[in-house]
VOPAGU-2260 file (C-alpha; in pm, 1 decimal, decimal comma):
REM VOPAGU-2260
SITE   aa  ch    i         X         Y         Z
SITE  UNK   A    0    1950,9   -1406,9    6745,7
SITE  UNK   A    1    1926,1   -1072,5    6806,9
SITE  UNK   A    2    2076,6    -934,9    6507,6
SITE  UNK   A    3    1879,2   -1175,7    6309,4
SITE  UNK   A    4    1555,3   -1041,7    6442,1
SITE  UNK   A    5    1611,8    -652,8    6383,7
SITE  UNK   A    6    1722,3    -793,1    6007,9
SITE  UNK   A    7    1417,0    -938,1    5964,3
SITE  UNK   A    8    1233,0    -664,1    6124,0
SITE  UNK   A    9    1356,0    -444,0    5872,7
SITE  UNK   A   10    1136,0    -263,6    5609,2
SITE  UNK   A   11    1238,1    -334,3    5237,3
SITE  UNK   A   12    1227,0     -55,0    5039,8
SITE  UNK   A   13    1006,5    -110,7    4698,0
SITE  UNK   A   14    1177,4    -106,5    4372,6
SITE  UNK   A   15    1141,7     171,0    4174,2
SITE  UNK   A   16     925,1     103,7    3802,9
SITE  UNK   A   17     961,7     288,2    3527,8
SITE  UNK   A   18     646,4     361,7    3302,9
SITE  UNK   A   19     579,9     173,7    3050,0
SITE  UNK   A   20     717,6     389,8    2732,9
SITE  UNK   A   21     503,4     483,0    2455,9
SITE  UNK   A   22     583,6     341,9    2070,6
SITE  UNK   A   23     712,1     694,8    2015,1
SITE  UNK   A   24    1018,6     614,3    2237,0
SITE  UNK   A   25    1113,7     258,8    2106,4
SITE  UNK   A   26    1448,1     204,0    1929,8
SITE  UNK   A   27    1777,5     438,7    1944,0
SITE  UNK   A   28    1784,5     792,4    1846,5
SITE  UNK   A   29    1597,1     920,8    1609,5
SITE  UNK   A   30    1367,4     705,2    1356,0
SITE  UNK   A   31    1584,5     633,4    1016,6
SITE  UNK   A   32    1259,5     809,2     831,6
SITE  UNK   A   33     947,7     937,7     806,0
SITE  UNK   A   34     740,0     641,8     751,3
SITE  UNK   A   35     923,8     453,9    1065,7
SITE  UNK   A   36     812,1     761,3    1297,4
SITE  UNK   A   37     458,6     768,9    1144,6
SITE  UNK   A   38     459,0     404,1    1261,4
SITE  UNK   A   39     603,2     489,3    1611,1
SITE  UNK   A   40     252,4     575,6    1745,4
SITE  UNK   A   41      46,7     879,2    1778,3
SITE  UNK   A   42     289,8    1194,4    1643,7
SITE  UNK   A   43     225,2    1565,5    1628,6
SITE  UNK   A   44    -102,3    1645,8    1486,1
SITE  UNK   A   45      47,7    1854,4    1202,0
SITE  UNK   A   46     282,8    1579,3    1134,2
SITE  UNK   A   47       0,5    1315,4    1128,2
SITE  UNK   A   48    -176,4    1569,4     853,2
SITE  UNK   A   49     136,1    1633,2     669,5
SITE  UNK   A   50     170,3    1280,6     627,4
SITE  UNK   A   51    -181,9    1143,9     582,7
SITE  UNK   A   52    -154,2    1406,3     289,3
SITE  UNK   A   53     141,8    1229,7     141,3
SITE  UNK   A   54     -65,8     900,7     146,8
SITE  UNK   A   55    -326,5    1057,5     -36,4
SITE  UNK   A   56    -100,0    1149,6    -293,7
SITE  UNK   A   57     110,2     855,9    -325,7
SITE  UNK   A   58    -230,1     709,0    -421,4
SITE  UNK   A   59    -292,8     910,6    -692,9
SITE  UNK   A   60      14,3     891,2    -812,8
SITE  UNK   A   61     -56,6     496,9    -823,8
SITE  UNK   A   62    -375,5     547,0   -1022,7
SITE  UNK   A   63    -273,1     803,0   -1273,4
SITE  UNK   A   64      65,1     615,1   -1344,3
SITE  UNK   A   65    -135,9     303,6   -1366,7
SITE  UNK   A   66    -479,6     352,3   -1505,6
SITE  UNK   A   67    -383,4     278,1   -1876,3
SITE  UNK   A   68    -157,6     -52,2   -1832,1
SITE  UNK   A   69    -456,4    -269,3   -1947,9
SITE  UNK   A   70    -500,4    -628,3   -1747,4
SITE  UNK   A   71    -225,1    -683,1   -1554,3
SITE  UNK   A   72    -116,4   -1076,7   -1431,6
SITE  UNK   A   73     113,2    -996,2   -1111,7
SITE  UNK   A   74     422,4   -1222,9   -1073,3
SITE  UNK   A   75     528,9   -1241,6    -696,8
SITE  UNK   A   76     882,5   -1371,8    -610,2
SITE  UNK   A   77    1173,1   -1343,0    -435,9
SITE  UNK   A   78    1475,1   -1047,1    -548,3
SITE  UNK   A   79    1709,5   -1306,6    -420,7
SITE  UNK   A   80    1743,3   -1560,3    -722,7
SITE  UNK   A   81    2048,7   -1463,3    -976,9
SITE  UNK   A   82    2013,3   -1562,6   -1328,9
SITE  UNK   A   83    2163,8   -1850,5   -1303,7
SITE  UNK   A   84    1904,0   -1996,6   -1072,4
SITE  UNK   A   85    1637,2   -2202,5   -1170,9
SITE  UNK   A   86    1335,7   -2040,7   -1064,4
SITE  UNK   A   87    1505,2   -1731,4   -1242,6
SITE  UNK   A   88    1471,0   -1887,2   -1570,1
SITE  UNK   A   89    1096,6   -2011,2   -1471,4
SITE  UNK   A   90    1005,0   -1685,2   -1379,3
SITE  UNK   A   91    1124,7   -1526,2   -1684,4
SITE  UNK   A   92     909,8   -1795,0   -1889,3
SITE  UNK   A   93     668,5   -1731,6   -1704,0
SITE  UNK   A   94     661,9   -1308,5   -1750,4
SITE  UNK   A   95     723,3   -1448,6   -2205,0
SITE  UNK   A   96     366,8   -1718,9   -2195,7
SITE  UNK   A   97     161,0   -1362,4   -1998,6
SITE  UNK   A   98     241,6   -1116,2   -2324,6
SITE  UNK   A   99     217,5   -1360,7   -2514,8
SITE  UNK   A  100    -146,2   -1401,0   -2424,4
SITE  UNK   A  101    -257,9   -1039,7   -2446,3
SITE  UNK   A  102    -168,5    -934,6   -2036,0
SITE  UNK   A  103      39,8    -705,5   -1892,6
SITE  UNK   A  104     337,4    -832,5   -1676,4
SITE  UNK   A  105     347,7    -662,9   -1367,8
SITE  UNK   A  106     582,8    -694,4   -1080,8
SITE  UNK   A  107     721,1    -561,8    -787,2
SITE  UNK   A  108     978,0    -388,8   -1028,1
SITE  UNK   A  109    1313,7    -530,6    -880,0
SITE  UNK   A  110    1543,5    -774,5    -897,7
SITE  UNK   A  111    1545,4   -1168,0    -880,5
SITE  UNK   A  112    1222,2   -1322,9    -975,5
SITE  UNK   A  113    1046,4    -938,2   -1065,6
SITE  UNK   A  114    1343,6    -860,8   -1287,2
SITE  UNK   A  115    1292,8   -1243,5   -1486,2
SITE  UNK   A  116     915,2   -1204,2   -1521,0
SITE  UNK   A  117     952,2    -848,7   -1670,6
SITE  UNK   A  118    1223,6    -988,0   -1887,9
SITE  UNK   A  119    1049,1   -1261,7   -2036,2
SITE  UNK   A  120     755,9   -1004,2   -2110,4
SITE  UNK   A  121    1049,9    -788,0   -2308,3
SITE  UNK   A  122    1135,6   -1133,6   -2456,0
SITE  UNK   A  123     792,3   -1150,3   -2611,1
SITE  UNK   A  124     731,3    -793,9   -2673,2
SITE  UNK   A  125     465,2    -730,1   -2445,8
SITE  UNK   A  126     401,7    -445,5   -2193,6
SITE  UNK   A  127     590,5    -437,9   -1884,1
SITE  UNK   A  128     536,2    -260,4   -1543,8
SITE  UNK   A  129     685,5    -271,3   -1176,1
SITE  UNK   A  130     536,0    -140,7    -856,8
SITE  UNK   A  131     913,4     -69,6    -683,9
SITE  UNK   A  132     930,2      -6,9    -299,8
SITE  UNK   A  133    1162,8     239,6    -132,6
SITE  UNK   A  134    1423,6      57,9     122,9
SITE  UNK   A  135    1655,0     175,8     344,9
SITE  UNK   A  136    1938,3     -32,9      66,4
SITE  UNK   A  137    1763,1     130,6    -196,8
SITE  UNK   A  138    1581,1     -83,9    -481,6
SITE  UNK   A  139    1607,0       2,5    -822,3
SITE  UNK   A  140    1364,7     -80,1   -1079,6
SITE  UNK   A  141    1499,3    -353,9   -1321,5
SITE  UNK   A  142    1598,8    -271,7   -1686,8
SITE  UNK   A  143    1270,9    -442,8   -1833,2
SITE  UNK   A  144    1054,2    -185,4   -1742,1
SITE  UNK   A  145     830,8     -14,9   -1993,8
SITE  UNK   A  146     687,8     191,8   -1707,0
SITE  UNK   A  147     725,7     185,0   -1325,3
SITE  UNK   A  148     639,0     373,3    -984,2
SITE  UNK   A  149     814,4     358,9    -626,3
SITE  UNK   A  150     620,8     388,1    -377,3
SITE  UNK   A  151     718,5     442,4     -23,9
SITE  UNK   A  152     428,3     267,9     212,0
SITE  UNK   A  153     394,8    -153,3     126,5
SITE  UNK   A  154      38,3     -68,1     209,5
SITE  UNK   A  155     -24,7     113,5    -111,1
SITE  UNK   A  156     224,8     -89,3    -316,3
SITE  UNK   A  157      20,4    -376,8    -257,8
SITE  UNK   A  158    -297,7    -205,8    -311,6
SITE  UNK   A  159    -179,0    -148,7    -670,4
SITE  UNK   A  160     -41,8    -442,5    -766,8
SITE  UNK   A  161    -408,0    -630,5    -652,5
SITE  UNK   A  162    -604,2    -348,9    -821,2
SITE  UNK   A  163    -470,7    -383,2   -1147,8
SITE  UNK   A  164    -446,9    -732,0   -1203,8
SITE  UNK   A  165    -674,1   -1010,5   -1291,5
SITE  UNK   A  166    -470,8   -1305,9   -1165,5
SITE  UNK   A  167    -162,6   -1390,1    -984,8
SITE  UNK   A  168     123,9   -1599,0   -1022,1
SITE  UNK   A  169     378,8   -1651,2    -728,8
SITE  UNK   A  170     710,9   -1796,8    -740,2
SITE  UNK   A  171     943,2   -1932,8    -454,3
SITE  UNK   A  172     967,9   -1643,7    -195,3
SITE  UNK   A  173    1019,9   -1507,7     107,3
SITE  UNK   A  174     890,0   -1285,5     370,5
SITE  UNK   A  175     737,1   -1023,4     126,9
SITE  UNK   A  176     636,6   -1277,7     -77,9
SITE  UNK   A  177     433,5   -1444,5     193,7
SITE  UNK   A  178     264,6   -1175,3     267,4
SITE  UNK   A  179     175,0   -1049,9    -106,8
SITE  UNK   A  180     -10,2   -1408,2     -48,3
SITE  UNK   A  181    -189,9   -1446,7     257,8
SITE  UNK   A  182    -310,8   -1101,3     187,6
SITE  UNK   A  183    -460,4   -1156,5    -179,6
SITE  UNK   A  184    -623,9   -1510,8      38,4
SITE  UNK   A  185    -747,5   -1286,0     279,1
SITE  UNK   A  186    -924,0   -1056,1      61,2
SITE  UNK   A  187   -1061,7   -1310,3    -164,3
SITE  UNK   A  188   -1161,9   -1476,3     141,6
SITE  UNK   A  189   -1363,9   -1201,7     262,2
SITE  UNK   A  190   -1508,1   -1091,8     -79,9
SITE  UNK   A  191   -1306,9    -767,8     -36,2
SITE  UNK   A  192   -1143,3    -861,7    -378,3
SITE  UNK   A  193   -1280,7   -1070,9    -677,2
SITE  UNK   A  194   -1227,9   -1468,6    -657,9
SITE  UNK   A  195    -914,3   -1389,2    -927,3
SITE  UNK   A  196    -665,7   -1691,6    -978,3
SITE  UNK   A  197    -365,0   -1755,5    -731,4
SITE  UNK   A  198    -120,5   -1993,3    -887,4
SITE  UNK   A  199     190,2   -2085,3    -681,1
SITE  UNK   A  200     457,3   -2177,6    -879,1
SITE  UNK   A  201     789,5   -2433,1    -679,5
SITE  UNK   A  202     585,2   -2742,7    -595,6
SITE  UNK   A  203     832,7   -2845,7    -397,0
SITE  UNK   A  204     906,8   -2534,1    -237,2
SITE  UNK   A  205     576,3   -2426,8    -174,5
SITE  UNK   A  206     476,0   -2809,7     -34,3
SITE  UNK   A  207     573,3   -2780,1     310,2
SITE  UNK   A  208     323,3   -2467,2     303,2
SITE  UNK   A  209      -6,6   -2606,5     179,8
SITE  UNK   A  210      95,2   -2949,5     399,1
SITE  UNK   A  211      79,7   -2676,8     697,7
SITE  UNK   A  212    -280,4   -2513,5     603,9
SITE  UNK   A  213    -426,9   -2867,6     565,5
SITE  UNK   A  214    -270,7   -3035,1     844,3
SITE  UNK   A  215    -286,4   -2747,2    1118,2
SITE  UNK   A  216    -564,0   -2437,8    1016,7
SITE  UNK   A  217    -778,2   -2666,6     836,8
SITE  UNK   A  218    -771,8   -2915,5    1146,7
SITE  UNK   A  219    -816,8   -2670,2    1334,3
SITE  UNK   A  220   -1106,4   -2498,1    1169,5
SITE  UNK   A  221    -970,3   -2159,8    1139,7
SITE  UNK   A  222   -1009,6   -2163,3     738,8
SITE  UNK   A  223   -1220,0   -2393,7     523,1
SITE  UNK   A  224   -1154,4   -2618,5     240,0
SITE  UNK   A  225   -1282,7   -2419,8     -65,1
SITE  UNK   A  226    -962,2   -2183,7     116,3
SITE  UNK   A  227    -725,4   -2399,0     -17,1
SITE  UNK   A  228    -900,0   -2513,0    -327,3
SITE  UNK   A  229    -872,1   -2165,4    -425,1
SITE  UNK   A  230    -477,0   -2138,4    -424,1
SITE  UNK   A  231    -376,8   -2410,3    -778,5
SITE  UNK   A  232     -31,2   -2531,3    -777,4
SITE  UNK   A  233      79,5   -2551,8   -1161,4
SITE  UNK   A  234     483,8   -2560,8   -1247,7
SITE  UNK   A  235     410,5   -2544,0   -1596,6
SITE  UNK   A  236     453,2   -2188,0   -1731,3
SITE  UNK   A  237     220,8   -2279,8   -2032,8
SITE  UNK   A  238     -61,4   -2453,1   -1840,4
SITE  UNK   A  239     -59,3   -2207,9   -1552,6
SITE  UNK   A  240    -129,8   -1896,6   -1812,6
SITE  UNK   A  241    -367,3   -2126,2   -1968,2
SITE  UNK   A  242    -578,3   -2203,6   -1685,7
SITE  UNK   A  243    -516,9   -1816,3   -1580,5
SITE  UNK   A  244    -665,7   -1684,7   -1908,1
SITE  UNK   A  245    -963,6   -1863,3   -1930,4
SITE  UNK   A  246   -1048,0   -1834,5   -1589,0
SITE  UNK   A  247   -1070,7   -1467,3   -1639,8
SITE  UNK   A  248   -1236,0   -1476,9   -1953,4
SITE  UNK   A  249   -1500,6   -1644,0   -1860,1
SITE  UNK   A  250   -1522,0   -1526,9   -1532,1
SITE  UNK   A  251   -1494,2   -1207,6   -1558,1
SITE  UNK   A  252   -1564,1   -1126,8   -1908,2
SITE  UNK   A  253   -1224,1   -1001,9   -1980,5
SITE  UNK   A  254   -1191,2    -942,6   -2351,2
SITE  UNK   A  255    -921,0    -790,3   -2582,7
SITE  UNK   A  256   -1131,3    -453,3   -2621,3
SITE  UNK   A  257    -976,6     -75,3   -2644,7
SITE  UNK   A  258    -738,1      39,1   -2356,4
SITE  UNK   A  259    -857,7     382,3   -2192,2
SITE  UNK   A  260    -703,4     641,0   -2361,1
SITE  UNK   A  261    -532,2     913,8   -2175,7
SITE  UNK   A  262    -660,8    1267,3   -2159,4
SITE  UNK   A  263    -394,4    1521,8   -2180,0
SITE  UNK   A  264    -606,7    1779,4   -1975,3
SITE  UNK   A  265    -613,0    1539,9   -1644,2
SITE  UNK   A  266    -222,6    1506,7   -1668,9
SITE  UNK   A  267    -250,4    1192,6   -1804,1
């Protein structure tokens, strides 16, 4: 009893906490670049200078390289489908019915479903351009480029490939392509961007998704029904550019006038 008493009688000594680290210290060793540590937290102020001036530039390297590709229809899509994979072949009819209607094909510049769309616009000798990203496994723009950029924030990638274009067309995809989506809903939602035409191509792949937005957000009240009206599900590659073409002529007045012409004096 007595050596149970002066137990419990004992003080217990508090555990020691560490503080809570910043974002700066997450991960092991050093970040693998420069855009990882910029997105680590708050850096060195000449670093955060150093690279909000790379930013700057990386956009203007967007807009000169970009400004004279005429209308632009976007194809989203996975680089994971081969050649010999259906939506590989859709994609690439797709990227032939867009030249052949007077747009510029324009891509992520990869492979898979980027590489088919710009191919098909080859196949129909239209005008073909890729937006590439900068990866850690490094991306290489597809053969069927007539002209292409990498960029190496998403941020800005994306912001070109909505500025140029007039309408969209996404195939089956997946994490990037998701969010090349939601974010071109988001902005038309919000009347950041003009109400341009999102097609999603894969009815049956992209069912399970628009089941979801009716059955759960739309339930729930989080988005309304025009939302989803918005977003047309077409698997023909001849209706879809159809509907896409004279939704933005009419629309948007879009007409088959004179390109901008570069001036040599602006490094164009």
């Amino acid at each position: 009893m007595g050596q149970e008493a002066e137990s419990n009688n004992q003080s217990i000594e508090p555990v020691p906490v560490e503080p809570a680290k910043s974002r700066t210290d997450w991960g092991k060793g050093a970040p693998k670049s420069e855009v990882e540590r910029f997105l680590r937290g708050p850096q060195p102020r000449g670093f955060e200078l150093d690279r909000a001036t790379r930013i700057f530039w990386e956009l203007l390297k967007g807009f000169r390289a970009l400004h004279f590709v005429g209308p632009c229809v976007t194809v989203f899509g996975s680089a994971r489908f081969t050649e010999d994979q259906p939506y590989y072949q859709l994609a690439r009819k797709v990227g032939s019915c867009i030249a052949a209607a007077g747009f510029t094909v324009m891509t992520g510049g990869g492979p898979g479903i980027m590489e088919a769309a710009n191919r098909g616009a080859k196949d129909a000798d239209g005008y073909s351009v890729g937006c590439n990203i900068e990866l850690e496994h490094e991306q290489r723009p597809n053969p069927y480029l007539d002209r292409w950029i990498t960029f190496r924030h998403f941020s800005i990638r994306k912001m070109m490939l909505v500025k140029y274009s007039y309408a969209f067309i996404a195939l089956p995809g997946g994490f990037g392509t998701l969010d090349e989506i939601f974010e071109l809903a988001t902005l038309i939602q919000t009347h950041k961007a003009l109400d341009m035409p999102l097609v999603l191509m894969g009815k049956e792949y992209w069912q399970p998704l628009l089941d979801f937005l009716r059955d759960r957000l739309l339930a729930a009240k989080t988005i309304d029904s025009v939302d989803i009206d918005r977003i047309l599900v077409i698997d023909c590659p001849n209706e879809a550019v159809d509907t896409i073409t004279k939704i933005v002529m009419s629309r948007f007045g879009l007409t088959y006038g004179p390109r901008f012409k570069p001036r040599w004096w602006l490094g164009e």
